[in-house]
N, CA, C and O atoms as a GROMACS GRO file, in nm:
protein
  408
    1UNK      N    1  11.406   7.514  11.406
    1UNK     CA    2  11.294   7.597  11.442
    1UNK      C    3  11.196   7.520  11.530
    1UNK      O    4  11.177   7.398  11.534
    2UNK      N    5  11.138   7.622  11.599
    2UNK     CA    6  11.055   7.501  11.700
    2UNK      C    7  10.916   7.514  11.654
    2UNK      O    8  10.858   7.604  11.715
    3UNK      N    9  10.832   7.445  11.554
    3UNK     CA   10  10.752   7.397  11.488
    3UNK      C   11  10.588   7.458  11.586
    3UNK      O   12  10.482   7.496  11.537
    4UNK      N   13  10.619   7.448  11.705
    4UNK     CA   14  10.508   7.424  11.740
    4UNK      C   15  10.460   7.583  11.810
    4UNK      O   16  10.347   7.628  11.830
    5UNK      N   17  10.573   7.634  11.830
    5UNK     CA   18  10.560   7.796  11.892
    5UNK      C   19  10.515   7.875  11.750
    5UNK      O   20  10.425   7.958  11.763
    6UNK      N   21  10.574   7.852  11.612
    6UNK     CA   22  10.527   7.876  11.522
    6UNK      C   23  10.400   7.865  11.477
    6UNK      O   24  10.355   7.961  11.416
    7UNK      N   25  10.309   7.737  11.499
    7UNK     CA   26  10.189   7.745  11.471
    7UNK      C   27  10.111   7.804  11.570
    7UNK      O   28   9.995   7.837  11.547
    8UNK      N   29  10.176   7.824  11.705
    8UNK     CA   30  10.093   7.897  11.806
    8UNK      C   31  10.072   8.038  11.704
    8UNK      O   32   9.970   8.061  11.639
    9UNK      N   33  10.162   8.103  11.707
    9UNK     CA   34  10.240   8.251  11.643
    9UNK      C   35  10.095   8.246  11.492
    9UNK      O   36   9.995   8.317  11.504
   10UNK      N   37  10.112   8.163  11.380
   10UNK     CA   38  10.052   8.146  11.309
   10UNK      C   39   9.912   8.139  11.309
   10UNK      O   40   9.832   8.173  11.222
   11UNK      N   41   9.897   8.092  11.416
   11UNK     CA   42   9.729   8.028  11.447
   11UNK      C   43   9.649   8.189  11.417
   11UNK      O   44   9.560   8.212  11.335
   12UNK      N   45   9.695   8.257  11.485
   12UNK     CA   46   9.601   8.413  11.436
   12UNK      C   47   9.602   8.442  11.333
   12UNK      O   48   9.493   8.478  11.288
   13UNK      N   49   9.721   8.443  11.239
   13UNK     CA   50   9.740   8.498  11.088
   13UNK      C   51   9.623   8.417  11.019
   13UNK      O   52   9.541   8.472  10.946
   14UNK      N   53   9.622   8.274  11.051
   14UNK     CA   54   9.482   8.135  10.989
   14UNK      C   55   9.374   8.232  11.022
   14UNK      O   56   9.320   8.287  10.926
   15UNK      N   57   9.332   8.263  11.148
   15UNK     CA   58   9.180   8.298  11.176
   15UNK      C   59   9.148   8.417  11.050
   15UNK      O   60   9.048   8.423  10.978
   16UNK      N   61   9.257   8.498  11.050
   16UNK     CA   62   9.237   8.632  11.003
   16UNK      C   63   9.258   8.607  10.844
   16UNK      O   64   9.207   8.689  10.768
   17UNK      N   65   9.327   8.504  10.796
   17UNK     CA   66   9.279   8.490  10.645
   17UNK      C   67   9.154   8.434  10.623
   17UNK      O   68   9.085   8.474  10.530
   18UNK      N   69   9.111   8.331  10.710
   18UNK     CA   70   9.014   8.279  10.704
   18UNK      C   71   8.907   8.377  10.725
   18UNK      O   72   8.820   8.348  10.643
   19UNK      N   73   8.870   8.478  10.793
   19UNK     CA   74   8.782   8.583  10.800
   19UNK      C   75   8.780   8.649  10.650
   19UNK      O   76   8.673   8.647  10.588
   20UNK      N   77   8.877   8.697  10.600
   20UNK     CA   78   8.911   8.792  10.490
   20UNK      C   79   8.829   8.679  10.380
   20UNK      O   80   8.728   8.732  10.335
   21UNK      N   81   8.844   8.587  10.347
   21UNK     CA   82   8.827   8.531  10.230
   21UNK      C   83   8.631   8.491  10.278
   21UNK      O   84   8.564   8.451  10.183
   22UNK      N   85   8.601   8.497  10.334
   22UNK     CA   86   8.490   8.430  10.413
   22UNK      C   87   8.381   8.565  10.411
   22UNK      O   88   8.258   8.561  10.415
   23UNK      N   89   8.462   8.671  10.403
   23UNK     CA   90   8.365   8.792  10.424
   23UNK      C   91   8.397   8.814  10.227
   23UNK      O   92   8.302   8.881  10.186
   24UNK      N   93   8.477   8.785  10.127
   24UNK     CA   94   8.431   8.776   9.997
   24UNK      C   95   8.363   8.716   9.955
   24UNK      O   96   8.280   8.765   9.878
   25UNK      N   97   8.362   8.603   9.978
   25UNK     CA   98   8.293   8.534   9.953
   25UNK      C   99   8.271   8.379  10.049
   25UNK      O  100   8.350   8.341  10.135
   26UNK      N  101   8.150   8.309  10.010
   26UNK     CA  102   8.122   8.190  10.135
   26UNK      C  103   8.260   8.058  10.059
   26UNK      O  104   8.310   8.039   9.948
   27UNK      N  105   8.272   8.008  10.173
   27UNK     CA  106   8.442   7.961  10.155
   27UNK      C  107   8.395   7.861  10.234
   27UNK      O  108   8.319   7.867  10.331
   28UNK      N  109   8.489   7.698  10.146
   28UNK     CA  110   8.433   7.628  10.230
   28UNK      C  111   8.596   7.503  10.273
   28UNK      O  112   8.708   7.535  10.234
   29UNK      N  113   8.580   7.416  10.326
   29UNK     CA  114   8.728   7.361  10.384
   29UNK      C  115   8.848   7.330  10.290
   29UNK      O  116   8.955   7.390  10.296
   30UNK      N  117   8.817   7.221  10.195
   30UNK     CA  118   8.916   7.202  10.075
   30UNK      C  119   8.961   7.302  10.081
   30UNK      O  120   9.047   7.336  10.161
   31UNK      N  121   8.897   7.387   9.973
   31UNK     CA  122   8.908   7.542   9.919
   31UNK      C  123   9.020   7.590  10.007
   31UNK      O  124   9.136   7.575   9.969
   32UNK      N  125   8.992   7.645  10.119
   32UNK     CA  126   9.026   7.700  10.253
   32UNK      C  127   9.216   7.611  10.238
   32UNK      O  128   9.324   7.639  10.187
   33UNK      N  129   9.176   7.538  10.291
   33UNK     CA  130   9.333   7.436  10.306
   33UNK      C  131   9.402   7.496  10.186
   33UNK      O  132   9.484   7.586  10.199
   34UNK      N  133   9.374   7.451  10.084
   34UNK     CA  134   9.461   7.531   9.962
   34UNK      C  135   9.523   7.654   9.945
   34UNK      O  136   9.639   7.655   9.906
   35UNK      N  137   9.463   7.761   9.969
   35UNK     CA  138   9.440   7.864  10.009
   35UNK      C  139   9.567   7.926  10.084
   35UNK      O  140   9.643   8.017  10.051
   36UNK      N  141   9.561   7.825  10.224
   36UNK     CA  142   9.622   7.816  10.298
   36UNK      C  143   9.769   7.787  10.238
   36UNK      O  144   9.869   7.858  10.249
   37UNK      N  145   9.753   7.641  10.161
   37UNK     CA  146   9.886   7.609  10.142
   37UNK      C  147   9.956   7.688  10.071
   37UNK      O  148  10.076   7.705  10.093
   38UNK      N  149   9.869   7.763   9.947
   38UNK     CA  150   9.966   7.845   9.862
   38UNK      C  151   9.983   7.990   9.921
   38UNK      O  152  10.009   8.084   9.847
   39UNK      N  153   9.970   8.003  10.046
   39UNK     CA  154  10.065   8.084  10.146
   39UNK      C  155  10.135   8.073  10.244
   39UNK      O  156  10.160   8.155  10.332
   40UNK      N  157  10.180   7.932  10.225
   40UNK     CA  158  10.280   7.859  10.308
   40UNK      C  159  10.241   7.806  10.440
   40UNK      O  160  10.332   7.746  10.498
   41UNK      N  161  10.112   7.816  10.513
   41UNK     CA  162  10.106   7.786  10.619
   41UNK      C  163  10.054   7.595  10.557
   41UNK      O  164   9.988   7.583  10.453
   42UNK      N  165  10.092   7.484  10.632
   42UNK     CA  166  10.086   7.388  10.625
   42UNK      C  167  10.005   7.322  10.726
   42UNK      O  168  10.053   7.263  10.822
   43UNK      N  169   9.875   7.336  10.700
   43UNK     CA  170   9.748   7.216  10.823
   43UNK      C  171   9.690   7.149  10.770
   43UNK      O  172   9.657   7.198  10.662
   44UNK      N  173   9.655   7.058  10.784
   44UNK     CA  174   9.543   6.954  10.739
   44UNK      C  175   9.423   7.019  10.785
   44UNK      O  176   9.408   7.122  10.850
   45UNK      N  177   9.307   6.900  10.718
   45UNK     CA  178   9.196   6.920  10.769
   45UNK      C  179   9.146   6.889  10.958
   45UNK      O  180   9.046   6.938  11.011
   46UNK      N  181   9.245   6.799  11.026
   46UNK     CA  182   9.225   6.824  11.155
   46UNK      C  183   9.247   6.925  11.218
   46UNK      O  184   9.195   6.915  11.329
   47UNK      N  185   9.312   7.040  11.200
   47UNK     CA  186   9.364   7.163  11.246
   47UNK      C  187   9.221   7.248  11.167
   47UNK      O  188   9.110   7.258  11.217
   48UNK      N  189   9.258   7.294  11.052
   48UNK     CA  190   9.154   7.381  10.993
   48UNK      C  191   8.997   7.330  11.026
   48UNK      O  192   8.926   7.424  11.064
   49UNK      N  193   8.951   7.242  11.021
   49UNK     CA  194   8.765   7.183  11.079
   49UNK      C  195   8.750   7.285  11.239
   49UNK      O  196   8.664   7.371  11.251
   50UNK      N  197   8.861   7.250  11.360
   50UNK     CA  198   8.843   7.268  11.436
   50UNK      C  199   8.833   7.394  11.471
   50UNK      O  200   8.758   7.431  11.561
   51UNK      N  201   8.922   7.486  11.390
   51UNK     CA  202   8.884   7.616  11.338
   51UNK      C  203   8.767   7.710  11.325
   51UNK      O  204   8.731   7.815  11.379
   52UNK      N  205   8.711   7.612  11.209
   52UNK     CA  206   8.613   7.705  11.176
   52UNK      C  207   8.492   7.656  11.228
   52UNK      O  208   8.408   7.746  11.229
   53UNK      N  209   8.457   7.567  11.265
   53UNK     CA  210   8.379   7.516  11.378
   53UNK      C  211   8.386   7.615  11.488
   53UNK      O  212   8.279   7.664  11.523
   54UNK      N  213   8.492   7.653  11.546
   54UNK     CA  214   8.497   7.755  11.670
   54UNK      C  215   8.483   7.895  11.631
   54UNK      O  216   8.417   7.979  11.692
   55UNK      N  217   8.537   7.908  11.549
   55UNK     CA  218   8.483   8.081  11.453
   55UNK      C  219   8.375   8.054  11.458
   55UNK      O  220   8.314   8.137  11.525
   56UNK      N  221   8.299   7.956  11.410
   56UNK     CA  222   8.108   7.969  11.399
   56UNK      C  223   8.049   7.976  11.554
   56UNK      O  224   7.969   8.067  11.575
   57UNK      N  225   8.076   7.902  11.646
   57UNK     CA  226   8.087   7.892  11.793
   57UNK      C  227   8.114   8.009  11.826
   57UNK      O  228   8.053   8.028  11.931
   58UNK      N  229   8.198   8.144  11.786
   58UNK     CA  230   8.225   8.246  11.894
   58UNK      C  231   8.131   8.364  11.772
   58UNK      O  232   8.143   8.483  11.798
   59UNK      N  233   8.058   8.333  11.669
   59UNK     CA  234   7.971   8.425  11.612
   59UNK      C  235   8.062   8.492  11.499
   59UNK      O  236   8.039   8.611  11.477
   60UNK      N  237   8.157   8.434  11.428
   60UNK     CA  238   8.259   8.476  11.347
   60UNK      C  239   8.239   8.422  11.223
   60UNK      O  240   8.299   8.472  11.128
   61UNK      N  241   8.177   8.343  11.208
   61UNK     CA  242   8.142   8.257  11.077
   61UNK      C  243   7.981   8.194  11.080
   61UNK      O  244   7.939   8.138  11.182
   62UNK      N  245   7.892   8.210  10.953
   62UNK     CA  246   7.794   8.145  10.994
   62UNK      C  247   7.815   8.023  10.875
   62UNK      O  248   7.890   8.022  10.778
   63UNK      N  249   7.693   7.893  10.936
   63UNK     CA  250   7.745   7.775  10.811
   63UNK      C  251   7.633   7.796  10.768
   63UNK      O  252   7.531   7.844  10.818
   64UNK      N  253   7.678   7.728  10.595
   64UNK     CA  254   7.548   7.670  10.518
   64UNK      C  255   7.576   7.537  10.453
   64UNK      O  256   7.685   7.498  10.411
   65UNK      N  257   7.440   7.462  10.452
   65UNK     CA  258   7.505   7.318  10.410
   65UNK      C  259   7.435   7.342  10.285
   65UNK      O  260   7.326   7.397  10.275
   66UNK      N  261   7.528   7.281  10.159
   66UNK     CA  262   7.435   7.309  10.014
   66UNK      C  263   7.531   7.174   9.964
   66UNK      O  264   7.648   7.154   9.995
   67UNK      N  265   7.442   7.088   9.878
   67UNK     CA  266   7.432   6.988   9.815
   67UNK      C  267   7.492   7.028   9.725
   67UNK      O  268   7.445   7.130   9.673
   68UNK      N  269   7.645   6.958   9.654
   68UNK     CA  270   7.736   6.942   9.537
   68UNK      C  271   7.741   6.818   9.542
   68UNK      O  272   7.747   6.737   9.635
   69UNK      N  273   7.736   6.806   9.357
   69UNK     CA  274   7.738   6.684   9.332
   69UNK      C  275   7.679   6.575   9.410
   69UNK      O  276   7.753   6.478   9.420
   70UNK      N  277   7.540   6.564   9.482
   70UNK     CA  278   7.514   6.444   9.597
   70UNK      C  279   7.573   6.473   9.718
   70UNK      O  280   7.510   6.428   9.813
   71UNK      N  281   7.662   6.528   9.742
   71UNK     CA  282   7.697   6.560   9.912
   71UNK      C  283   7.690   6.721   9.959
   71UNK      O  284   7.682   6.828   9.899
   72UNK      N  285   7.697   6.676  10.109
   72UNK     CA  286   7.677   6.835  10.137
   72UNK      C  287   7.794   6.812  10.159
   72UNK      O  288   7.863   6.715  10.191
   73UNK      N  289   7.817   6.992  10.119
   73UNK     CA  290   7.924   7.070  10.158
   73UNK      C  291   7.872   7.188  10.242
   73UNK      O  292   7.762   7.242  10.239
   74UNK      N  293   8.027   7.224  10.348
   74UNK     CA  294   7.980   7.300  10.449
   74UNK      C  295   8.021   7.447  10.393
   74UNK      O  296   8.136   7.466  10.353
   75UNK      N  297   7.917   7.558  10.392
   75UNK     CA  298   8.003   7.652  10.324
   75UNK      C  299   7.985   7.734  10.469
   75UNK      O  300   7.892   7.731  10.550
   76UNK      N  301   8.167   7.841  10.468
   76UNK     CA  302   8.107   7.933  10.596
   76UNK      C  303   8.139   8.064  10.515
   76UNK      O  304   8.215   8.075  10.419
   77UNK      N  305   8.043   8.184  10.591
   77UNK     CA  306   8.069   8.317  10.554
   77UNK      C  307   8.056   8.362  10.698
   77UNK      O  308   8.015   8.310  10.801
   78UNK      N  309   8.113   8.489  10.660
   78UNK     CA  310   8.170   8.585  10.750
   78UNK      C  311   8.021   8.672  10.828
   78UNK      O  312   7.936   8.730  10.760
   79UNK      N  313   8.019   8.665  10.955
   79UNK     CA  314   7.872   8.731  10.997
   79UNK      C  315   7.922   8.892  11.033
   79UNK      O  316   8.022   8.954  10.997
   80UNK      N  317   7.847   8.918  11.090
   80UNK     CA  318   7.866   9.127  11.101
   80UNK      C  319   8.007   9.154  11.191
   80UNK      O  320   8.096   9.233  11.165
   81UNK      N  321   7.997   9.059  11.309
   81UNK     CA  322   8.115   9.033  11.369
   81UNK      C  323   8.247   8.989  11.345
   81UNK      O  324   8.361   9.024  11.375
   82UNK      N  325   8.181   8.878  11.264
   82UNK     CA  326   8.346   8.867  11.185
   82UNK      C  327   8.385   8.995  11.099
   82UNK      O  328   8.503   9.015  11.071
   83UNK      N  329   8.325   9.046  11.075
   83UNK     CA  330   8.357   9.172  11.002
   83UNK      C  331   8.414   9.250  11.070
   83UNK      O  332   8.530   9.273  11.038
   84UNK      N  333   8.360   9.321  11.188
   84UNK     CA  334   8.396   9.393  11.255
   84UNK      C  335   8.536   9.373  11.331
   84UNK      O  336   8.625   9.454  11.355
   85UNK      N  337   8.522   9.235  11.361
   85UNK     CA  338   8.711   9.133  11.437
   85UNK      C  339   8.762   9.134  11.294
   85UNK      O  340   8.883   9.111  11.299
   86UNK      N  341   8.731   9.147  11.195
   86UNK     CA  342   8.849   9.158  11.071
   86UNK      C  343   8.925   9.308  11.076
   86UNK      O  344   9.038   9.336  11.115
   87UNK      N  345   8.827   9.387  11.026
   87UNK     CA  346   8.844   9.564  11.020
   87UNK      C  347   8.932   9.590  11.175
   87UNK      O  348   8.991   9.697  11.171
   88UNK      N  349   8.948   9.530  11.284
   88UNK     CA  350   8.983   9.553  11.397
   88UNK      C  351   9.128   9.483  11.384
   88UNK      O  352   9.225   9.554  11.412
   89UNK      N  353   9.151   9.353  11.344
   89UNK     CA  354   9.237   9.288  11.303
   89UNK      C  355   9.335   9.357  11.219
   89UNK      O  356   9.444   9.400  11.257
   90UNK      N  357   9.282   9.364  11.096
   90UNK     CA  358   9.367   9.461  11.004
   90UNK      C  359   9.456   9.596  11.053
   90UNK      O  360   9.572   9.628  11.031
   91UNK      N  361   9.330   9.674  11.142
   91UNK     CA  362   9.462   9.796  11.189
   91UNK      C  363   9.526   9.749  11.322
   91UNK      O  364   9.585   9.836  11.386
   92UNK      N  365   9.523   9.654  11.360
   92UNK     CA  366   9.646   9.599  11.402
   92UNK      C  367   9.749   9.530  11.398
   92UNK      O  368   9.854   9.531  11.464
   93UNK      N  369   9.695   9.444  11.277
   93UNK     CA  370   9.804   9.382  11.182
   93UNK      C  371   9.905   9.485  11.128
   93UNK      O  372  10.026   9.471  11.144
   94UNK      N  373   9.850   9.589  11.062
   94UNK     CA  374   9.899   9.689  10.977
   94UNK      C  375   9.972   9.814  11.104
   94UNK      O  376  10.066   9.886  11.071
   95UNK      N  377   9.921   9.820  11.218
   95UNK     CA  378  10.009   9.901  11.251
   95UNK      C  379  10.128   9.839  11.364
   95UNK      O  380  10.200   9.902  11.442
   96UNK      N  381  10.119   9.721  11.345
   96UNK     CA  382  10.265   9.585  11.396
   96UNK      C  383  10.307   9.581  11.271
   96UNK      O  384  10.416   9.523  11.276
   97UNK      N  385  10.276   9.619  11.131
   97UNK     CA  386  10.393   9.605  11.064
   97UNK      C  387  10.430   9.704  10.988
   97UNK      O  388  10.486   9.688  10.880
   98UNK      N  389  10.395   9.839  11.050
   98UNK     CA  390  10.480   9.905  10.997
   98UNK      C  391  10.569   9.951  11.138
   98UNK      O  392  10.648  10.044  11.123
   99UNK      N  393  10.558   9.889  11.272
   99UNK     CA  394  10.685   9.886  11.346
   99UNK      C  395  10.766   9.789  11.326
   99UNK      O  396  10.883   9.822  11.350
  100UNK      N  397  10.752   9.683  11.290
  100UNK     CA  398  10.853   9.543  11.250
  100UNK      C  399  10.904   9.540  11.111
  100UNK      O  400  10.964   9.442  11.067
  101UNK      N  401  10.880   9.647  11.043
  101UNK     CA  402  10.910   9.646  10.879
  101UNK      C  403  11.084   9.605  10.863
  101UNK      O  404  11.134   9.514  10.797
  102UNK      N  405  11.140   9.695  10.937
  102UNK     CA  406  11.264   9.740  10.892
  102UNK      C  407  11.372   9.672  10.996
  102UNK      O  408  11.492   9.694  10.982
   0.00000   0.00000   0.00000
């Protein structure tokens, strides 16, 4: 398999979980990576940072820094826009798979 056309392919499915979980609740990187892994997509934190750094950059995520345990942690949630690129996302996710179902 060619590894890298795959994470191209993938890279949208990331944004769009990352929106979904972000508009439940504020979600922050660890978390996120995990998340990730126990749905098979496999990135580190150099792939996922650069991410959501640019979701916050195009108005898709806003940050908050809140103190755990002595350090900050970066938390992001989902702004009106990311909402709106989710709900937009979804019926197009959903109507590519009910042509690719079968």
């Amino acid at each position: 398999m060619d590894d890298k056309v795959l994470r191209k392919l993938f890279s949208g499915f990331i944004h769009i979980h990352i929106l979904h979980h972000a508009k439940e609740e504020a979600i922050f990187g660890a978390w996120m990576l995990e998340e990730l892994r126990e749905h098979g997509y496999t990135i580190g934190p150099g792939t996922l940072y650069p991410i959501l750094h640019g979701m916050e950059s195009d108005g898709l995520l806003v940050r908050e820094d809140r103190n755990v345990d002595g350090k900050i942690r970066k938390y992001y949630s989902a702004t009106e826009k990311g909402e709106v690129i989710l709900r937009e996302a979804r019926d197009k996710a959903y109507e590519l798979f009910k042509e690719i179902k079968d």
